[in-house]
N, C-alpha and C positions, 0 to 999 in steps of 0.2 A: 719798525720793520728792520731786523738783522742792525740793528745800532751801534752791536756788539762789537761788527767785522768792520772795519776803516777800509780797507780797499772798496766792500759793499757801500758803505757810508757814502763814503766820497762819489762813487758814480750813479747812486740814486740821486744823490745832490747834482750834482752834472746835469741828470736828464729831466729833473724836474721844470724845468721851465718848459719842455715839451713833451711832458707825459702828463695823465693824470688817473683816475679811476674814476670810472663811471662804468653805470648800468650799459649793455649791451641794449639795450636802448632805442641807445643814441649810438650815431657812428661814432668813430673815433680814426682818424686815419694812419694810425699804426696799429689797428684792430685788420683792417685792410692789408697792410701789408704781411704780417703776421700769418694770416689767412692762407695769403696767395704761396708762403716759404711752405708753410703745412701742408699745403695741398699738392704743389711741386715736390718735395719730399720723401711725401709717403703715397704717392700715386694715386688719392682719394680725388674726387671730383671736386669735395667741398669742404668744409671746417666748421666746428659748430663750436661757438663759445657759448657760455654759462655763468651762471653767477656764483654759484657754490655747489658742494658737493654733493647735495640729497638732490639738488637740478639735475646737474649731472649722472646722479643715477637714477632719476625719472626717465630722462635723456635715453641713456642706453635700456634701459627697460623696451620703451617705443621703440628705437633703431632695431634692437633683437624682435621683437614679432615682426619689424617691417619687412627685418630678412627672411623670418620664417614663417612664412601664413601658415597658418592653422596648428602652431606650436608655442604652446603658452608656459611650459616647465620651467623652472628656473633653479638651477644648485646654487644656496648658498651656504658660508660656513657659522657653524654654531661661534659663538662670541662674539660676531660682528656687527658693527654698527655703521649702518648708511644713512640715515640722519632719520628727521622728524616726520617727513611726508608722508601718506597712506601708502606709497607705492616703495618709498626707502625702509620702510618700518615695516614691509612686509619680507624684505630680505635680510634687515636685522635679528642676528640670532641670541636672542637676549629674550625673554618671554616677558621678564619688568618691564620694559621698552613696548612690545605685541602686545599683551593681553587687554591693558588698557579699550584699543583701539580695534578689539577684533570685532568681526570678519575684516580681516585682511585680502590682498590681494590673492586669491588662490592658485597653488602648484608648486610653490616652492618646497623644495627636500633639501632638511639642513644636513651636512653632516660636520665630522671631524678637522680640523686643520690638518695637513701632510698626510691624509687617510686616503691612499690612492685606489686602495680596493672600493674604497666606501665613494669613491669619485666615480669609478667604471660603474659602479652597483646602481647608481643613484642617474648615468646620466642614459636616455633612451631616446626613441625614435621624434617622441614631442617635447623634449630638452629644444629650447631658446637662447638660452644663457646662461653662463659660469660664472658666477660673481665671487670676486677674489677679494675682495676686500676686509682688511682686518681691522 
């Protein structure tokens, strides 16, 4: 992990006697504190950790309908990869990666990277969520 950097080095070395990694799980009580900085912050109620990145975008999949009942659309952008899940592999826009696996989740509209017309075009009344991922 960043072994490269000696200033890094040296204070991953420092805190290891009282850090570790583990599964979300289990507590962890600077997963706690962490939480409470995040939540103070950025004015959110709560803090949701993860364990990787196609979690994470299972993750906000669910948070986007929970904000919008009855709005399931989702934009994402063609070439990107959100990992291996049914629910990441439906916003990856890679069709190698999709077609394996299809039917996918439905309502996703891929378009272009930096394609702003094709963003207004694409987002409408039952848009959910913008996934920006590259």
């Amino acid at each position: 992990m960043a072994t490269g950097i000696p200033a890094w080095s040296k204070r991953c070395a420092k805190s290891r006697p009282r850090s570790c990694t583990s599964s979300n799980l289990y507590y962890h009580p600077a997963q706690g504190l962490l939480a409470e900085r995040l939540v103070r912050a950025s004015g959110l109620m709560r803090a949701f950790f993860c364990n990787s990145g196609t979690e994470a975008n299972e993750a906000a999949l669910k948070f986007a309908r929970l904000a919008n009942p009855g709005k399931s659309g989702i934009v994402a952008l063609r070439e990107s990869f959100h990992g291996r899940t049914i629910g990441s592999l439906s916003l990856t826009g890679h069709d190698a990666y999709r077609t394996p696996f299809e039917p996918l989740v439905p309502g996703v509209t891929f378009i272009e990277p930096n394609d702003t017309g094709a963003l207004s075009a694409a987002v409408n009344d039952q848009t959910c969520a913008i996934s920006s991922s590259r």
